[in-house]
MMTF fields as JSON, N, C-alpha, C and O atoms, coordinates in Angstrom:
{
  "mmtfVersion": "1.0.0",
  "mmtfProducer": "UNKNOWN",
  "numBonds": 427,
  "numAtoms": 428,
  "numGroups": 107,
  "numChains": 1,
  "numModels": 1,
  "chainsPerModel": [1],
  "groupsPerChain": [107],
  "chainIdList": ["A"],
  "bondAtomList": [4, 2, 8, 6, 12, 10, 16, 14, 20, 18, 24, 22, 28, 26, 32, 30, 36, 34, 40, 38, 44, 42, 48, 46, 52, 50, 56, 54, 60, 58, 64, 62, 68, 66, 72, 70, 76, 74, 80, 78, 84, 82, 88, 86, 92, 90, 96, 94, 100, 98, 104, 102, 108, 106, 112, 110, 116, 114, 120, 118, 124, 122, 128, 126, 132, 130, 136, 134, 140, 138, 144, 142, 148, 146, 152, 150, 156, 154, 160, 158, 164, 162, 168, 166, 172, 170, 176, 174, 180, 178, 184, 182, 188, 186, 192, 190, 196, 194, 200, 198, 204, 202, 208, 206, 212, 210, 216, 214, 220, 218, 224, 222, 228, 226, 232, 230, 236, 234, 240, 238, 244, 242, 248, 246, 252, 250, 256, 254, 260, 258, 264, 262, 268, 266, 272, 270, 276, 274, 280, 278, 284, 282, 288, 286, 292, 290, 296, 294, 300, 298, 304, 302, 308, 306, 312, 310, 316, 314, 320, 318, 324, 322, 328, 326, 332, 330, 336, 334, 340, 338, 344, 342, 348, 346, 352, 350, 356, 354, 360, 358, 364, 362, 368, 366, 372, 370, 376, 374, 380, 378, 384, 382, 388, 386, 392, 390, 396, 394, 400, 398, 404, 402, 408, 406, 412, 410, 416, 414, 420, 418, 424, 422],
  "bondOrderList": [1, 1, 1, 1, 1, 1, 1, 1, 1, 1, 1, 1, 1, 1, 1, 1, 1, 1, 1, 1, 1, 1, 1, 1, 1, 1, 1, 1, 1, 1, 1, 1, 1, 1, 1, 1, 1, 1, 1, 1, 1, 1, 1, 1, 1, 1, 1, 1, 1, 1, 1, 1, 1, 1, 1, 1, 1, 1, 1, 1, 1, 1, 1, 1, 1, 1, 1, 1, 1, 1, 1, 1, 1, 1, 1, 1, 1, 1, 1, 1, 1, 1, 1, 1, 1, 1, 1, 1, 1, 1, 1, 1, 1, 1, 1, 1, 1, 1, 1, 1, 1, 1, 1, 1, 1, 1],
  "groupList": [{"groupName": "UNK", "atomNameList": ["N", "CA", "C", "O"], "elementList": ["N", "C", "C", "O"], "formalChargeList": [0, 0, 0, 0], "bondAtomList": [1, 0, 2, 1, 3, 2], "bondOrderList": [1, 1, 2], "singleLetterCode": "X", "chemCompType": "L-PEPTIDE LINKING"}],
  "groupTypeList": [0, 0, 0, 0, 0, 0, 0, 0, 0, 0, 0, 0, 0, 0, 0, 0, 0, 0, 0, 0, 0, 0, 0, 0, 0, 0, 0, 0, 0, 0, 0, 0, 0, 0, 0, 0, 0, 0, 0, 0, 0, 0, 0, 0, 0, 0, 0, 0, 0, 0, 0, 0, 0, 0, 0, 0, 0, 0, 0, 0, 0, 0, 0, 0, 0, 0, 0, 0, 0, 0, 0, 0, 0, 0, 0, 0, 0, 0, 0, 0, 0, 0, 0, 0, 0, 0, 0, 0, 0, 0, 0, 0, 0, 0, 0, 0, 0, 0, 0, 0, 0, 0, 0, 0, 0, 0, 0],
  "groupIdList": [1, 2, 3, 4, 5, 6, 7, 8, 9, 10, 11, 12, 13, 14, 15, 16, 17, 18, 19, 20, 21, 22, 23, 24, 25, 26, 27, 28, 29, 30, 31, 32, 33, 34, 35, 36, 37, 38, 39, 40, 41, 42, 43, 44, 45, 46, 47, 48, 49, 50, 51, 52, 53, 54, 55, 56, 57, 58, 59, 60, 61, 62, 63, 64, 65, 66, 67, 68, 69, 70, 71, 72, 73, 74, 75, 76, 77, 78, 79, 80, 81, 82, 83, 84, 85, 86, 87, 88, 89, 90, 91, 92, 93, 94, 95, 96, 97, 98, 99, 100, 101, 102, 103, 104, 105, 106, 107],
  "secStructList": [7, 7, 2, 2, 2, 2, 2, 2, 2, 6, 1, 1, 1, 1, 1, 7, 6, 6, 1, 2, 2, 2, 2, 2, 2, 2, 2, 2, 4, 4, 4, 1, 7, 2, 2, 2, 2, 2, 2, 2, 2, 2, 6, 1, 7, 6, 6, 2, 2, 2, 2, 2, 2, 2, 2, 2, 2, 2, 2, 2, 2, 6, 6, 6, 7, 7, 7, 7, 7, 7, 2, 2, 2, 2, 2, 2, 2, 2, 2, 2, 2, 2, 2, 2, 6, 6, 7, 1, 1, 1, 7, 7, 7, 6, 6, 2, 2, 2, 2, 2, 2, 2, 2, 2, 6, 6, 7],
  "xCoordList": [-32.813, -31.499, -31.234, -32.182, -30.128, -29.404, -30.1, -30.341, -30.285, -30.868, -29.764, -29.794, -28.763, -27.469, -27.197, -27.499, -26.781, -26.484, -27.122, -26.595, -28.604, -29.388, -29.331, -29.645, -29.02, -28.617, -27.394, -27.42, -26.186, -25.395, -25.095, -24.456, -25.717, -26.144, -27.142, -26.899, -28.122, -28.937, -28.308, -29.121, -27.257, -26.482, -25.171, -24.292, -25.41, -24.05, -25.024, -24.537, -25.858, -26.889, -27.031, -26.502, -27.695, -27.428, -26.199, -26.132, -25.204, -23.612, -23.447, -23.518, -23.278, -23.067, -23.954, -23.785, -24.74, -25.964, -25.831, -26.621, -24.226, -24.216, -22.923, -22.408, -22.503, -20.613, -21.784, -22.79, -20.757, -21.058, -21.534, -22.748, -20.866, -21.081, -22.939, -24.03, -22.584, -24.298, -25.054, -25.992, -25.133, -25.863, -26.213, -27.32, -25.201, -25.458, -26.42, -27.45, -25.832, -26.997, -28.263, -29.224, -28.391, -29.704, -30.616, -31.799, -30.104, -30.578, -31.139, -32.116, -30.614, -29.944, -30.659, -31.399, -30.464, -30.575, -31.398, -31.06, -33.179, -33.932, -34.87, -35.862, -33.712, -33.956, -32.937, -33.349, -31.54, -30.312, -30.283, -30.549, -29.889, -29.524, -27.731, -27.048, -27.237, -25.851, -24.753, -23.768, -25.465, -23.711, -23.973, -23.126, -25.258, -25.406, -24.626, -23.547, -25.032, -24.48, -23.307, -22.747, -22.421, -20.592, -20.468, -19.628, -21.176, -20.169, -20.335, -19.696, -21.374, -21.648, -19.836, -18.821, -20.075, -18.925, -17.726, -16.913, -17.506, -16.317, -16.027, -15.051, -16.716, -16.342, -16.342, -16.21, -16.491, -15.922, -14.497, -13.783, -14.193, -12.527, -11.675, -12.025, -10.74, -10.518, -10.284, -10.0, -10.334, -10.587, -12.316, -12.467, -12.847, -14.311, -14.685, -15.172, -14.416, -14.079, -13.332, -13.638, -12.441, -11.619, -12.755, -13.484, -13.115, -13.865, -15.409, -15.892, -15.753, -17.104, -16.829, -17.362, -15.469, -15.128, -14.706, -15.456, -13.86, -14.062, -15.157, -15.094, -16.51, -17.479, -18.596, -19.299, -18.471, -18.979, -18.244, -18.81, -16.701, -15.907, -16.784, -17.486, -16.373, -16.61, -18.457, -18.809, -19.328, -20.12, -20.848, -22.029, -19.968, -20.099, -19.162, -19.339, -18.185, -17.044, -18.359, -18.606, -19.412, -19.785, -21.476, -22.367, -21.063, -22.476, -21.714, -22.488, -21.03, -20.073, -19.594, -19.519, -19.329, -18.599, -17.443, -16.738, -17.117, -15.944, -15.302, -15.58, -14.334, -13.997, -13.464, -13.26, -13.002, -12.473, -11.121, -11.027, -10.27, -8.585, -8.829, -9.621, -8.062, -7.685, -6.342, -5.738, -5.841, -5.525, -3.953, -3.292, -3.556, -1.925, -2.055, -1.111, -3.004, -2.968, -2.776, -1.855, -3.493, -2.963, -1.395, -0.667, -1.165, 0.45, 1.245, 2.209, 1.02, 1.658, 1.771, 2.847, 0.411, 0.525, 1.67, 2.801, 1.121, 1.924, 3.513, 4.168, 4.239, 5.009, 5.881, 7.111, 5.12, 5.826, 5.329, 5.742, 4.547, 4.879, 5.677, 6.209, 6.11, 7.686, 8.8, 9.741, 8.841, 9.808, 10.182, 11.327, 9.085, 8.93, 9.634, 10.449, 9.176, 9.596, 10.887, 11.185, 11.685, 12.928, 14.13, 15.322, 13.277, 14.37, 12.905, 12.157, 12.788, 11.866, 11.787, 10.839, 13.634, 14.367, 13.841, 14.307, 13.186, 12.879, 11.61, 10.962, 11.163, 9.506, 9.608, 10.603, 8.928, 8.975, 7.473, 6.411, 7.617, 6.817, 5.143, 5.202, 4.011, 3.146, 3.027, 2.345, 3.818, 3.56, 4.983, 5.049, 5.924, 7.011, 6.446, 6.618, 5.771, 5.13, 4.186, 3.741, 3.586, 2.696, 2.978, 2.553, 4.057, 4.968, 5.607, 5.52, 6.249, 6.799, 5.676, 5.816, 4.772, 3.905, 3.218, 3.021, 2.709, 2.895, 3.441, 2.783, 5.084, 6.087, 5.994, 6.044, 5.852, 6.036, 4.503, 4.49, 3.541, 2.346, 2.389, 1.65, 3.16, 3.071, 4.075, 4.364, 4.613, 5.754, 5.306, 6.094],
  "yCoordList": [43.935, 44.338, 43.652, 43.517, 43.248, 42.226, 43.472, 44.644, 42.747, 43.856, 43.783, 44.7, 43.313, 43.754, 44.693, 45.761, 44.767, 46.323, 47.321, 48.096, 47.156, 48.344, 48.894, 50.084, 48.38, 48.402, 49.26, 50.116, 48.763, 49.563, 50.667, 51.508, 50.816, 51.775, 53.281, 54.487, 52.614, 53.537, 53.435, 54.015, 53.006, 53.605, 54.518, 55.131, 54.351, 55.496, 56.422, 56.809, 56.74, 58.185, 58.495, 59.485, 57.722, 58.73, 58.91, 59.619, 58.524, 58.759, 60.506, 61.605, 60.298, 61.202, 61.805, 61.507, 62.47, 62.562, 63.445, 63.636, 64.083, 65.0, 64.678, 65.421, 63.552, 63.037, 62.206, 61.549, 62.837, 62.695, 61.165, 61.053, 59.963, 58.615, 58.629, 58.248, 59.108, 58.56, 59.709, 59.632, 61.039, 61.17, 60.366, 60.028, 60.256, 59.069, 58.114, 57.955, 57.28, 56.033, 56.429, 55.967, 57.355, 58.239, 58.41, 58.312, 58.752, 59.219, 57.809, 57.951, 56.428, 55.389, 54.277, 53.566, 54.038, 52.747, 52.592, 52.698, 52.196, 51.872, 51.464, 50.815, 52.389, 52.027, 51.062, 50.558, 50.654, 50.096, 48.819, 48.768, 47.945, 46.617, 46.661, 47.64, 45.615, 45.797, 46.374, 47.065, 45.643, 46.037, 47.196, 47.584, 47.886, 49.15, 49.852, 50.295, 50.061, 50.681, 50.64, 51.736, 49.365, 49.063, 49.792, 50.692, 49.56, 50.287, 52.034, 52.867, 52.138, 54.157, 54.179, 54.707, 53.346, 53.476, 53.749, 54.591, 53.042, 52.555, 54.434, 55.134, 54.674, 56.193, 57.217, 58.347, 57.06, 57.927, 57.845, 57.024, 59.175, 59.058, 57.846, 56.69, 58.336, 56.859, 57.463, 56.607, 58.503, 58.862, 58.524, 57.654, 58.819, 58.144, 57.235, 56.877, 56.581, 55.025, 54.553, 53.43, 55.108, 54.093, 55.046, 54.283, 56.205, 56.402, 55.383, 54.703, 55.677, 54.234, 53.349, 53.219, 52.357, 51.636, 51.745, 51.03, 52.365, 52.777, 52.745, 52.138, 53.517, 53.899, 52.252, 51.81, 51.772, 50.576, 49.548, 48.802, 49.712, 48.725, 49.238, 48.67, 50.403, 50.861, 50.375, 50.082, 50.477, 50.186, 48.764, 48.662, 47.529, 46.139, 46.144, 45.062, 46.693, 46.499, 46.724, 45.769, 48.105, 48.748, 47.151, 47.131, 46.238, 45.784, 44.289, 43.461, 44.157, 43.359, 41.993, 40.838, 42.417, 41.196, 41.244, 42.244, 39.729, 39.386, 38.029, 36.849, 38.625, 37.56, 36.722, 36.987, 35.291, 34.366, 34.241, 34.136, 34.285, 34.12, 32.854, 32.045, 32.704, 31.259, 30.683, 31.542, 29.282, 28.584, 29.17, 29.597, 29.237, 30.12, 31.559, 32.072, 32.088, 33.844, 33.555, 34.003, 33.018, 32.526, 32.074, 32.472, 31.514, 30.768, 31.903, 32.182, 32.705, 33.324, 34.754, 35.058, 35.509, 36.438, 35.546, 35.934, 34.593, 33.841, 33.759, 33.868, 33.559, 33.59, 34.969, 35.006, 35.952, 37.876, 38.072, 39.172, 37.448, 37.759, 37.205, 37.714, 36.105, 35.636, 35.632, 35.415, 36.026, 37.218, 38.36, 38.666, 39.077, 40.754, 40.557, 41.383, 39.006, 39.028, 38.945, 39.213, 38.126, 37.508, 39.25, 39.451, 39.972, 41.168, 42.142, 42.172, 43.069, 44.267, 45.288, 45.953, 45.343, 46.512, 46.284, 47.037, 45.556, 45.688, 46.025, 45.733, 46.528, 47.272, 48.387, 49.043, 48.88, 49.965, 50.726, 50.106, 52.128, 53.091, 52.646, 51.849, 53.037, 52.827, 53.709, 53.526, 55.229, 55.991, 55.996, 56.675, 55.06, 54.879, 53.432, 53.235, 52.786, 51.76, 52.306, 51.435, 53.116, 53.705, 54.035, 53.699, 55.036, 55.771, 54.997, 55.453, 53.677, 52.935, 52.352, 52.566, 51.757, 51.181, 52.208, 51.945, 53.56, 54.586, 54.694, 54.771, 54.763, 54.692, 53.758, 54.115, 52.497, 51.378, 51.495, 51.013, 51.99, 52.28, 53.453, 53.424, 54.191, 55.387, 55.588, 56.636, 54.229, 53.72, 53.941, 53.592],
  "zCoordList": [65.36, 65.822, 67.161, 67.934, 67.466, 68.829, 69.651, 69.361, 70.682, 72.389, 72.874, 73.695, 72.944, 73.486, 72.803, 73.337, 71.904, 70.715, 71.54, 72.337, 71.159, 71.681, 72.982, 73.011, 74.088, 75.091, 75.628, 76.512, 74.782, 75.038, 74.63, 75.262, 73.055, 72.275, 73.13, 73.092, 73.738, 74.697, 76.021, 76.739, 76.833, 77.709, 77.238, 77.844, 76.226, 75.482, 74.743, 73.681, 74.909, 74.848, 76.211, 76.718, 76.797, 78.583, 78.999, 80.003, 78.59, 79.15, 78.24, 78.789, 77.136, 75.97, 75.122, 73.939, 75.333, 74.434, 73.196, 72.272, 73.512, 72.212, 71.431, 70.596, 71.793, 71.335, 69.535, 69.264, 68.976, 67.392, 67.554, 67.386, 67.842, 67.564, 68.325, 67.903, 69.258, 69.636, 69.463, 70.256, 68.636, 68.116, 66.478, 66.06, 65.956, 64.93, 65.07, 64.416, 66.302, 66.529, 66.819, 66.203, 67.817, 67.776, 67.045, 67.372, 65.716, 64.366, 63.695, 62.961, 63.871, 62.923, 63.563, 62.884, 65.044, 65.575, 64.785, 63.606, 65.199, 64.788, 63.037, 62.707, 62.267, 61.084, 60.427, 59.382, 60.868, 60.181, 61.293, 62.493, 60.432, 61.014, 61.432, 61.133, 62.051, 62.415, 61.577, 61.834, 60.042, 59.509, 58.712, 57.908, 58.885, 58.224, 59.139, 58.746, 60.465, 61.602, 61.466, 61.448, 61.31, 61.604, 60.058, 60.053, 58.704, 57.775, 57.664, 57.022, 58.502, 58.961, 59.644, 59.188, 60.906, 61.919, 60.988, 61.367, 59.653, 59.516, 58.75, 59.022, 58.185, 57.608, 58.499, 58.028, 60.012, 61.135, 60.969, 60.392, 61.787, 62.123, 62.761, 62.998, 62.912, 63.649, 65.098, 65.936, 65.464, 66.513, 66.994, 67.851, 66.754, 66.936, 67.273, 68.346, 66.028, 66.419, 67.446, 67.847, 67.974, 69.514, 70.264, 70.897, 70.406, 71.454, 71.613, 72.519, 70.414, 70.553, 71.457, 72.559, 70.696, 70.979, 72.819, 73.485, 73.488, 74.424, 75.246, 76.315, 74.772, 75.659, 75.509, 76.418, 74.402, 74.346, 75.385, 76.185, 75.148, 76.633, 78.106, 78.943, 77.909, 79.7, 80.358, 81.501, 78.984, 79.506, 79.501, 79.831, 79.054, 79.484, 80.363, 80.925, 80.914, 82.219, 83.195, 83.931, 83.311, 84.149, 84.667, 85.517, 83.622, 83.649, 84.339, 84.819, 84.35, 85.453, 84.506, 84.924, 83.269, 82.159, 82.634, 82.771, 83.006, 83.249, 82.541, 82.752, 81.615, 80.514, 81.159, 82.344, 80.581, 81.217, 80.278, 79.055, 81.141, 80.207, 79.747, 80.229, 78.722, 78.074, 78.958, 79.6, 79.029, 79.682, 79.042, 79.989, 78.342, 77.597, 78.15, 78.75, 77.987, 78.733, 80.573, 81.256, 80.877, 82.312, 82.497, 83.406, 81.854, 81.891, 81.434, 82.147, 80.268, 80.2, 81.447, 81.962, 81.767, 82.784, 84.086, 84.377, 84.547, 85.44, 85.289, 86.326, 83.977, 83.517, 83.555, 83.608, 83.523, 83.463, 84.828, 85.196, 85.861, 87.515, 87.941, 88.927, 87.534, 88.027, 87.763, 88.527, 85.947, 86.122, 86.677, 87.009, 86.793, 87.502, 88.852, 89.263, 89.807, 90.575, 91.643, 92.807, 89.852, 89.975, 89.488, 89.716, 88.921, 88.259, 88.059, 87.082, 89.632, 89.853, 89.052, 88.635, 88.793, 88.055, 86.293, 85.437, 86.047, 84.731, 84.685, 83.68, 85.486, 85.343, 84.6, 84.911, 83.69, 83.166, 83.592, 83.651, 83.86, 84.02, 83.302, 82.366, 83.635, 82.383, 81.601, 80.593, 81.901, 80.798, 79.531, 78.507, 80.027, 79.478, 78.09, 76.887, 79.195, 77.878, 77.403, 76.656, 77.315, 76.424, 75.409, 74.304, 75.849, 75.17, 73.561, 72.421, 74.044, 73.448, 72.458, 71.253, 72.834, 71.685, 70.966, 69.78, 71.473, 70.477, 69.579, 68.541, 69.498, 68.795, 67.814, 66.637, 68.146, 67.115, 66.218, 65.086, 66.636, 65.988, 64.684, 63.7, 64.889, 64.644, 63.561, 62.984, 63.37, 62.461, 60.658, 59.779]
}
């Protein structure tokens, strides 16, 4: 099994030791290879699943991964700060955009 897996897998048991997903892995790591593990994952809720997913983000953020934008994601962020800057008044709230892609999700 990848030692990165395992890794983050056993910092999401000391974070959570009783949240359903890592008692799963708990139970699992050591006998299931990756895609046994991802097709267990896939018959969780889908609430579950974004939390995994979640606690798996927070804990490569916490290990100091820092992605590198692609050369269009740069141009483009660059691109919506100089709009923002040219018309302030079109900022929307973040719980107003939340709100909104909720909506279109939920479609």
């Amino acid at each position: 099994m990848d030692s990165f897996f395992i890794s983050v897998m056993m910092n999401l048991w000391r974070k959570a030791p009783n949240h359903q997903c890592v008692r799963y892995v708990r139970t699992a790591l050591m006998t299931m290879d990756y895609r046994s593990v991802l097709s267990e994952v896939e018959s969780w809720s889908i609430d579950d699943r974004i939390r995994l997913v979640q606690d798996v983000w927070d804990r490569i953020a916490e290990e100091g991964f820092d992605a590198e934008l692609s050369a269009e994601t740069k141009a483009e962020l660059q691109r919506r700060i100089e709009e923002l800057d040219r018309n302030p008044a079109s900022a929307v709230p973040w719980a107003e955009a939340k709100e909104r892609v909720l909506k279109r999700i939920r479609k």
